[in-house]
C-alpha positions in Angstrom: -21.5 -24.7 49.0 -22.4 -26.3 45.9 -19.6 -27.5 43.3 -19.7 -25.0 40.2 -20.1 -26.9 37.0 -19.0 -24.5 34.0 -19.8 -25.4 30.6 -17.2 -23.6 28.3 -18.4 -22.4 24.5 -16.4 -20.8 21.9 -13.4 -18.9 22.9 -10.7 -16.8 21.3 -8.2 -18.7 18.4 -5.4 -19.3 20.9 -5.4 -21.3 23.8 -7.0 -19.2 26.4 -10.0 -21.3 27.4 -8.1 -24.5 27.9 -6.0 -22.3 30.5 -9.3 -21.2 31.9 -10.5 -24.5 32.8 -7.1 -25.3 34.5 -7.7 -22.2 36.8 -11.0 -23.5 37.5 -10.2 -27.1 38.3 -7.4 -26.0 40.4 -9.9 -23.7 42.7 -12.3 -27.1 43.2 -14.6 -26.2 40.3 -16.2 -28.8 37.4 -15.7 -27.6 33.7 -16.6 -29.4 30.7 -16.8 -28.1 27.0 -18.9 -28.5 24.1 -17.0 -27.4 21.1 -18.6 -26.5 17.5 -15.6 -26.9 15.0 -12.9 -28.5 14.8 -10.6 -24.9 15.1 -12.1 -25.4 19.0 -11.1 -28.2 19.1 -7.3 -27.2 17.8 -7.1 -25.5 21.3 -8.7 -27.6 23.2 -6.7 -30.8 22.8 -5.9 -33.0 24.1 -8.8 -32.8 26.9 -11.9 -34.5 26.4 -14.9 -32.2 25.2 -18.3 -33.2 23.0 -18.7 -31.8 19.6 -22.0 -30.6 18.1 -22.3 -31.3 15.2 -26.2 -31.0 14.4 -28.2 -28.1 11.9 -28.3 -25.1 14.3 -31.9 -25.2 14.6 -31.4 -28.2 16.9 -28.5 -26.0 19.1 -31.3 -24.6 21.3 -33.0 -28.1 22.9 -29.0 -30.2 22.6 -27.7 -27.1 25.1 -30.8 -27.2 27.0 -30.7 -31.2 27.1 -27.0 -31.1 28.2 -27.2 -28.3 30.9 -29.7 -30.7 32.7 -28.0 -34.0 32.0 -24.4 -32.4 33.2 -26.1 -29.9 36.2 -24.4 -27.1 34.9 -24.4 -23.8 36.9 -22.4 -21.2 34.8 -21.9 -20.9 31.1 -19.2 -19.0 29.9 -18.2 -18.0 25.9 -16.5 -15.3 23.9 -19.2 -12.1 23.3 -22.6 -12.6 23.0 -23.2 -12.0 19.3 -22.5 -15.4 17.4 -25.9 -17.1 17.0 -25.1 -20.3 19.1 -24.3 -17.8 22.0 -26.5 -15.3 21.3 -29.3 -18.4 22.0 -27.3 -19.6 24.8 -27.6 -17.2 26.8 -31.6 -17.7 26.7 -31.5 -20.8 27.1 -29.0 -20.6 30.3 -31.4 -17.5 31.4 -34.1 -19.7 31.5 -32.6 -22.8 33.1 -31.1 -20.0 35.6 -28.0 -20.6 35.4 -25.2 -17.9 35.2 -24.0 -16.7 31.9 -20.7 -15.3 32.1 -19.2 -13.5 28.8 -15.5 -12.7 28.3 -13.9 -10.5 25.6 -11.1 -7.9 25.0 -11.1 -5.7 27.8 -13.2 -2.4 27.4 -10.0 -0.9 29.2 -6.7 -1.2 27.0 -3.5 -2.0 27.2 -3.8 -5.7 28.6 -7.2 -6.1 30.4 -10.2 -8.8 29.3 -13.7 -8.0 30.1 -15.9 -10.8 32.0 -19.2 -10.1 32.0 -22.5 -11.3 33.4 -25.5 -11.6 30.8 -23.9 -9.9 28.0 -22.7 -6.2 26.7 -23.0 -3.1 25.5 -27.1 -3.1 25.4 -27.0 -6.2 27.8 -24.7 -4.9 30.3 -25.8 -4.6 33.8 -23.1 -1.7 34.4 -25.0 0.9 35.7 -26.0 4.2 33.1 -26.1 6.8 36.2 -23.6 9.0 37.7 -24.5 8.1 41.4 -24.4 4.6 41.2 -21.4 4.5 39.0 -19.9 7.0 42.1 -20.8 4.8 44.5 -18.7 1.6 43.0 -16.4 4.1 42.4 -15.8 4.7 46.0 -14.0 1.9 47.3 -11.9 1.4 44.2 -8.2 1.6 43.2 -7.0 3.9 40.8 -6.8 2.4 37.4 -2.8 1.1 36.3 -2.7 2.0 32.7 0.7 0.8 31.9 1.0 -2.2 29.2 2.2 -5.6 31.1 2.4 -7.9 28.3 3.9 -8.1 24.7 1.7 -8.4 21.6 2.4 -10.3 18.4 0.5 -10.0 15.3 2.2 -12.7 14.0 1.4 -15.2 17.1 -2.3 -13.8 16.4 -2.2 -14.7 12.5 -0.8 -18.0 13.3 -3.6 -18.6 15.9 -6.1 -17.4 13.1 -4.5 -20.1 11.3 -4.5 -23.3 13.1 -8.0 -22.2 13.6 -9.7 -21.6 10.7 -7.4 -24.0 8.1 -9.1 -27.5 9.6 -12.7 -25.8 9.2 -12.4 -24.6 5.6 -10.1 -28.5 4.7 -12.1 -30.5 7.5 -15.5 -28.9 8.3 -17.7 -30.0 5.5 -17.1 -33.8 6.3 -17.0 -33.4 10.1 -19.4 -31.0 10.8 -20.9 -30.0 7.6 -23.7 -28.1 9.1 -22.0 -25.2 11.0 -21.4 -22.1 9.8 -18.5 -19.9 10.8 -19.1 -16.6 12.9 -17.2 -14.5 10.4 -19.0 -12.4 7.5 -17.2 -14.0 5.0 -15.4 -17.2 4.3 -12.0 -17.8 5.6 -10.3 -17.5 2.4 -12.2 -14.8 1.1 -10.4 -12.8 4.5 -6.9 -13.9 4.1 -7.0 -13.3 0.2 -8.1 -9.8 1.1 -5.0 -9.3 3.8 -3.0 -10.6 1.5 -4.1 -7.9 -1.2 -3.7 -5.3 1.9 -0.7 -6.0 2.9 1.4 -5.9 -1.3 -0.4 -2.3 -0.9 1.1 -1.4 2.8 3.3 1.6 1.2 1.1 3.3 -0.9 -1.8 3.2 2.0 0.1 4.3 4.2 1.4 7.3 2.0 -2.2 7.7 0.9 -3.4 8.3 4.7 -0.5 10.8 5.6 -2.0 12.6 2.4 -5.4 12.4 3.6 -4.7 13.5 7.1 -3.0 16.1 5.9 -5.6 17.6 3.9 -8.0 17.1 6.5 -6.0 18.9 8.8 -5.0 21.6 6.3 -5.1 25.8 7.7 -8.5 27.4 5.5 -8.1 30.8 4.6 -11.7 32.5 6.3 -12.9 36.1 6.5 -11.0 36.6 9.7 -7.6 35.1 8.4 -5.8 31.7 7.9 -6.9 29.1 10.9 -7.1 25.0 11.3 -10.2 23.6 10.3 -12.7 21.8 12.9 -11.9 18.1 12.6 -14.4 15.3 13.3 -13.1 12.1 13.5 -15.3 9.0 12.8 -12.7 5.7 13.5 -14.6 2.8 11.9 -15.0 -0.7 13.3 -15.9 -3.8 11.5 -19.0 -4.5 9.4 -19.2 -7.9 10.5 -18.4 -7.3 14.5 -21.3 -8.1 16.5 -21.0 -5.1 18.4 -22.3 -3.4 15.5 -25.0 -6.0 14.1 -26.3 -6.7 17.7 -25.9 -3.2 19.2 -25.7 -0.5 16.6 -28.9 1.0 14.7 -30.5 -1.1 11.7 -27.0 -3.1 12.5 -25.6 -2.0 9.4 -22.5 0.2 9.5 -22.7 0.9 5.9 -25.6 2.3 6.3 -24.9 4.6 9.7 -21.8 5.8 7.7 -24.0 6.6 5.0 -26.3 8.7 7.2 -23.8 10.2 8.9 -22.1 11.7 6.2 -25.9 13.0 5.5 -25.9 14.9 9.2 -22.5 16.4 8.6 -23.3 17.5 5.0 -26.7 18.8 6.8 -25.4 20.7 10.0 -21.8 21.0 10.2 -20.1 24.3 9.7 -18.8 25.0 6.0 -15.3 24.8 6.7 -15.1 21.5 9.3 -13.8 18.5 8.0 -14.8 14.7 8.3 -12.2 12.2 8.6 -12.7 8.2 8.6 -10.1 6.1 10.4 -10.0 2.2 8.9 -10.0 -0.2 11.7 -6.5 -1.8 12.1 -7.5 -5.4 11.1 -10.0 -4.3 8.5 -8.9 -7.1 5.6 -10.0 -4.0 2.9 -13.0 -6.5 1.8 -15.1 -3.3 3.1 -14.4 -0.8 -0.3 -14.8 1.8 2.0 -12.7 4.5 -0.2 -15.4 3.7 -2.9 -18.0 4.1 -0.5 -17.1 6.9 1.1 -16.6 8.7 -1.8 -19.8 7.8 -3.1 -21.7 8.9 0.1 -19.8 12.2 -0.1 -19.9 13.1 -3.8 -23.8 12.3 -3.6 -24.5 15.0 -0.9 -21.9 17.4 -2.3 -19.4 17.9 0.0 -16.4 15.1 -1.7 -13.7 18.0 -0.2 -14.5 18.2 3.4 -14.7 14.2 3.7 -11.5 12.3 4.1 -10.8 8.9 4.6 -7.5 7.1 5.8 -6.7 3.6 6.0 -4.1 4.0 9.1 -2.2 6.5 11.0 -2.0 7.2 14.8 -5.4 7.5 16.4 -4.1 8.4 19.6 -2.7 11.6 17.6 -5.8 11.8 15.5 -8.3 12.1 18.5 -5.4 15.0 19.9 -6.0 17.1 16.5 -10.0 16.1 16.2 -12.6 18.8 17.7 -15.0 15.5 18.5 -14.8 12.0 18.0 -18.1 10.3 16.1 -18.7 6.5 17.0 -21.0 3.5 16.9 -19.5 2.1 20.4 -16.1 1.3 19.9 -13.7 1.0 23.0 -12.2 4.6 20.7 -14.8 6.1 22.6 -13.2 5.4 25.9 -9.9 6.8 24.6 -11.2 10.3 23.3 -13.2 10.7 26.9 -9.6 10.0 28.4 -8.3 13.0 26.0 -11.4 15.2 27.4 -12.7 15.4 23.7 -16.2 15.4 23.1 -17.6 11.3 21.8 -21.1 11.0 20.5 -21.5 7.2 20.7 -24.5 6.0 18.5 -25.4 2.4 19.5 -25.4 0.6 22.9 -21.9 1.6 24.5 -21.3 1.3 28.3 -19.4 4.1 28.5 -22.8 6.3 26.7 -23.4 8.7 30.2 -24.8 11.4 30.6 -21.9 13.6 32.1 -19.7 11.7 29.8 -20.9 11.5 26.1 -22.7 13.7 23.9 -26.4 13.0 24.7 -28.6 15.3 22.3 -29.6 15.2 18.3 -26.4 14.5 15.9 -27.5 17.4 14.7 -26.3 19.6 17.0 -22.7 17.6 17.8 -21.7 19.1 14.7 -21.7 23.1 15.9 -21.9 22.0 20.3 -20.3 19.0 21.4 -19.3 20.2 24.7 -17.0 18.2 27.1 -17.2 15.1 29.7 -17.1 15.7 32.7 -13.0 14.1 33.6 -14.0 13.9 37.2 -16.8 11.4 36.5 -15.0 9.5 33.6 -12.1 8.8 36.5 -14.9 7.7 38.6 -16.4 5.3 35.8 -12.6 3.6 34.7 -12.1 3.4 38.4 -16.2 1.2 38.7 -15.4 -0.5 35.4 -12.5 -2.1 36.0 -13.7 -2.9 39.5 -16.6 -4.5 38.2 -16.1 -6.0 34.4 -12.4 -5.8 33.8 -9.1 -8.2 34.8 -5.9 -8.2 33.8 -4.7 -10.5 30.9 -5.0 -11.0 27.1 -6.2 -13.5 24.7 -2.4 -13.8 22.9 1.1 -14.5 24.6 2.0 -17.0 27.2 2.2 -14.2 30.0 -1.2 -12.6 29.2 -2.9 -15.9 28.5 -1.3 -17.3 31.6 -2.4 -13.9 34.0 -5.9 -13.8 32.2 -6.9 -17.0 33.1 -5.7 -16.8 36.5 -7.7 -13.7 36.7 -10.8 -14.8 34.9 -10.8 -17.8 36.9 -10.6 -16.1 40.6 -13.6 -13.3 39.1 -15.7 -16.0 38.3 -15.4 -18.3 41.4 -16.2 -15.0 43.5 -19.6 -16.6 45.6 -21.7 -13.6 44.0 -21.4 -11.4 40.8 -19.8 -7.3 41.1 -22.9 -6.2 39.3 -26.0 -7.6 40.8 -28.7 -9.1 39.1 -31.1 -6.4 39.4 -29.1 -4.1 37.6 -29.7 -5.8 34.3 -31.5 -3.4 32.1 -35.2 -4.0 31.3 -35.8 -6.7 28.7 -32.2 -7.3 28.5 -32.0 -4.5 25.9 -32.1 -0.3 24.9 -33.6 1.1 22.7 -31.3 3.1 19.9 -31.6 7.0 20.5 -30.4 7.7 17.1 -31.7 5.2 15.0 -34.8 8.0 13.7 -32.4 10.6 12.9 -30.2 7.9 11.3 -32.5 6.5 9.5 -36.2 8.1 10.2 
């Protein structure tokens, strides 16, 4: 055989991809890396690695340039989204060779994803029962137990050392790129620093808002708990929303959501937004929320709380409302009813909630827990490994893992599984937004 020659992008702020290349080196592979900032470089050094530091209109015919010079056969980077892997990925396409994504494992605790082509509305895991049964067949039961320790601090730190030379450093050595992030670096940790002097009174403010959500309502037929929908929000700025959500704007899907429910939900069922755990509060959701509720009338059966258990949340909610957030994956385990409305992997018939929004709100029916065992079981089979992005141990594991998954002679999901164009369409973007 052929020697495999990787060429590693951007990875996660810690030092997984350096670890990566070890693994690689050590089972007879090539791997070289072309780094965009100096934060990849941070976790790269000390090993050798070019820099790009060109306008990004010139990323396209530099990769394309290098890829032939070097004889590259597989590309690998974190998620598909960021604009230099976003074009990439076409350019590798077109070159043919393999484009190999990682990111935080669609199965939690402690698993990384590793996919070829791309996610969610890229993914070539298949969208049918009887295929996914199939893969399903031959493989283990899924080990849910945690193996590694997590530390927000180590992930902080790692933010850090990786974003403090790019906003001191960046505009003399490469002035022209542009970091992935919605906002600028400071902007973020001014805003978790504002979140974090407020960590009492948001925390007493969601136990209050969960609460009333979950309040008994006095109805004709006596005093009963209210029907709960749970919405748990993700980032504005993740990819997995710009790339794979409707009109890419979850401002605006909250918005129109809050429309549907005002619309078509039963008088007494509730609404409740969950804040996503590292949202830096730059969002204003409470103000927009409010607005959005106040403007179609129904301010006291919309609540909104900025943290709180969502395992316990998801056990008290009649259905669980999502873009495509791995949240999903968690209610299905619970047997509650998920509508997901972008480009999910887990969005099956059999498992999700596959007519209008309209009618989620009074018949969200159940997955089918036979088939959901059967599609963790052909996930993690195909897409998942063990590891993590933070701590020695996962780092360590994950790249051992990664490394032996991607030296494997041919991929776990063939090539001609890859959805038409590369993309789906959005089944709820006209009722969203029509």
């Amino acid at each position: 055989m052929h020697q495999r020659r990787f060429l590693l992008l951007q990875g996660p702020a810690s030092p997984f991809l350096k670890k990566l290349a070890e693994a690689l080196e050590n089972k007879g592979a090539q791997v070289s890396k072309i780094n965009l900032s100096i934060g990849d470089v941070a976790f790269w050094w000390p090993r050798k690695s070019e820099l790009f530091r060109e306008k990004p209109e010139h990323w396209a015919v530099y990769l394309d340039r290098y890829i032939s010079d070097h004889n590259v056969t597989d590309i690998v980077m974190l998620g598909d989204g960021r604009a230099p892997h976003h074009s990439a990925a076409a350019v590798a396409s077109a070159r043919g060779v393999d484009v190999h994504i990682l990111e935080h494992g669609y199965l939690r605790p402690d698993w990384l994803t590793i996919e070829p082509d791309g996610m969610s509305a890229h993914s070539r895991f298949p969208q049918d029962a009887e295929r996914i049964r199939m893969i399903a067949e031959s493989a283990p039961a899924i080990d849910g137990v945690g193996r590694y320790r997590s530390s927000f601090l180590t992930y902080a730190l790692y933010d850090l050392v990786y974003h403090v030379p790019n906003v001191l450093l960046g505009w003399l050595v490469h002035p022209h790129y542009r970091t992935h992030g919605p906002v600028h670096p400071v902007r973020e940790y001014a805003g978790w620093i504002w979140k974090a002097l407020r960590m009492k009174s948001r925390r007493r403010n969601a136990d209050l808002a969960t609460t009333a959500a979950l309040t008994p309502i006095q109805t004709a037929d006596g005093v009963r708990l209210p029907r709960v929908f749970l919405f748990p929000l993700q980032l504005p700025g993740d990819y997995q929303i710009i790339r794979h959500a409707p009109g890419g704007d979850l401002f605006a899907i909250v918005d129109s959501v809050i429309a549907s429910f005002a619309k078509h939900a039963g008088s007494n069922d509730r609404l409740l937004f969950k804040v996503h755990p590292i949202d830096n509060g730059l969002s204003r959701w409470p103000e927009r929320i409010r607005a959005a509720s106040n403007r179609h009338g129904i301010s006291d059966r919309v609540f909104y709380a900025d943290g709180g258990d969502t395992d316990d949340l998801i056990t008290r909610a009649a259905g669980v409302v999502t873009v495509n957030s791995t949240v999903g994956l968690t209610a299905l385990s619970m047997a509650k009813p998920v509508v997901a409305l972008g480009a999910a992997v887990y969005d099956i018939p059999g498992l999700t909630f596959q007519g209008p929004l309209a009618e989620f709100w009074t018949n969200p029916g159940r997955p089918d827990m036979e088939l959901f065992d059967a599609f963790q079981r052909a996930l993690a089979a195909t897409t998942q490994v063990r590891g993590g992005f933070i701590g020695r141990d996962a780092i360590e594991a994950g790249a051992e893992n990664v490394a032996a998954r991607l030296m494997e002679p041919a991929p776990r999901l063939p090539k001609s599984w890859a959805k038409p164009g590369g993309s789906t369409q959005f089944r709820y973007m006209n009722e969203l937004f029509g």
